[in-house]
C-alpha positions as CSV (number, residue, x, y, z in Angstrom):
1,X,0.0,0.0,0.0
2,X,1.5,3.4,-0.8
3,X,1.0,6.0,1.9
4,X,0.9,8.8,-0.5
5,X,-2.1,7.3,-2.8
6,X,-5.0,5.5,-1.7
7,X,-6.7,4.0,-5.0
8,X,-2.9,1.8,-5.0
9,X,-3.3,-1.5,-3.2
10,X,-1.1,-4.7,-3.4
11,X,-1.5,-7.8,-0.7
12,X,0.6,-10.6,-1.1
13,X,1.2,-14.1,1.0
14,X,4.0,-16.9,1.2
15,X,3.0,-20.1,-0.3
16,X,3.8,-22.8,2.2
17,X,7.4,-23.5,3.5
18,X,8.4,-22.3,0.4
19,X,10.2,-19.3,-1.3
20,X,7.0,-18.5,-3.6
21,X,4.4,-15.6,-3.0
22,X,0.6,-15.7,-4.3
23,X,-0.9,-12.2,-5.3
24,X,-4.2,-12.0,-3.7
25,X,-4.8,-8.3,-4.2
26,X,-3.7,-5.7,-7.0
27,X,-5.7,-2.3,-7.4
28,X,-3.1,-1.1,-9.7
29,X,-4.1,2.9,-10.0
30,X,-0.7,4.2,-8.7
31,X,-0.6,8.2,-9.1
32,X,2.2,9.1,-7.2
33,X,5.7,10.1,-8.2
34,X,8.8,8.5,-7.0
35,X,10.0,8.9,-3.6
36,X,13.6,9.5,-3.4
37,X,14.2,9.9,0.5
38,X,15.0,6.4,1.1
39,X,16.5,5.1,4.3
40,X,16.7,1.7,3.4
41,X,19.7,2.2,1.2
42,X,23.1,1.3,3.1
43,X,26.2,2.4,2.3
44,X,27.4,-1.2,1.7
45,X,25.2,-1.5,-1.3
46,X,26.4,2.4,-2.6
47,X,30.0,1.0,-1.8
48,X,29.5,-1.9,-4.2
49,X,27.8,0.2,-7.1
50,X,31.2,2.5,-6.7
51,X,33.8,-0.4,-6.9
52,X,32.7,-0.8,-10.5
53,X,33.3,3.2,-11.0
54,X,35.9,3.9,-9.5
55,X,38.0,1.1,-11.1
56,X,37.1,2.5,-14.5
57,X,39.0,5.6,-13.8
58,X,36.5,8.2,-11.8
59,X,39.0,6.9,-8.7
60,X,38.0,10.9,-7.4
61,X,34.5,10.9,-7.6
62,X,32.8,14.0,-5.5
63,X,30.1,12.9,-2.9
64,X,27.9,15.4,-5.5
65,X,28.2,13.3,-8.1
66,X,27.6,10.0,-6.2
67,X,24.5,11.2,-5.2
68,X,23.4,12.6,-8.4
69,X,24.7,9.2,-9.9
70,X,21.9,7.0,-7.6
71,X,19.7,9.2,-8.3
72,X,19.7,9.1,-11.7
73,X,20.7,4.8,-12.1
74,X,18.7,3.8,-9.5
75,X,16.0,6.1,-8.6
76,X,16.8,6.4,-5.4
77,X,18.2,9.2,-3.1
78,X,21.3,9.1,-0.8
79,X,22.6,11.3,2.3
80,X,25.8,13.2,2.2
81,X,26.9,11.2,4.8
82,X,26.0,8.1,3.4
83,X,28.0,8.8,-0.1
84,X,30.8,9.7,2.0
85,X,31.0,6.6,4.1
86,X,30.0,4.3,0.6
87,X,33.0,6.5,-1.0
88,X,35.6,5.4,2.0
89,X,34.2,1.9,1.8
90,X,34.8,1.7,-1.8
91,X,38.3,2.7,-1.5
């Protein structure tokens, strides 16, 4: 369910013991943009997306450019802080 938009619903369940999921519910009218305040991204995963980078020769990325990077790869936005410890991670 998105918090922003309430005709957007989606319930799903876990089959069993197993690793599948059954969709019981989909009211698929989503009108909201993308959120790009998200929390959930660590700085282990950023780190990871750099290594690739920054061994093709942008070793001296600026946290500016990390950011705007995620952002525009991923759809997802970052923290200052959170670039810089991904960029010290990376390294």
């Amino acid at each position: 369910m998105c918090k922003h938009c309430t005709d957007y619903l989606v319930y799903v369940s876990k089959v069993g013991q197993t690793d599948t999921y059954r969709l019981n519910t989909l009211h698929p009218k989503h009108t909201c943009g993308r959120v790009f305040n998200n929390t959930s991204d660590k700085s282990t995963w950023v780190a990871k997306l750099l290594v690739r980078k920054m061994k093709a020769a942008h070793a001296n990325m600026s946290i500016k450019n990390i950011i705007g990077d995620i952002r525009a790869n991923y759809s997802t936005g970052i923290s200052l802080s959170r670039a810089w410890r991904a960029k010290q991670l990376a390294k």
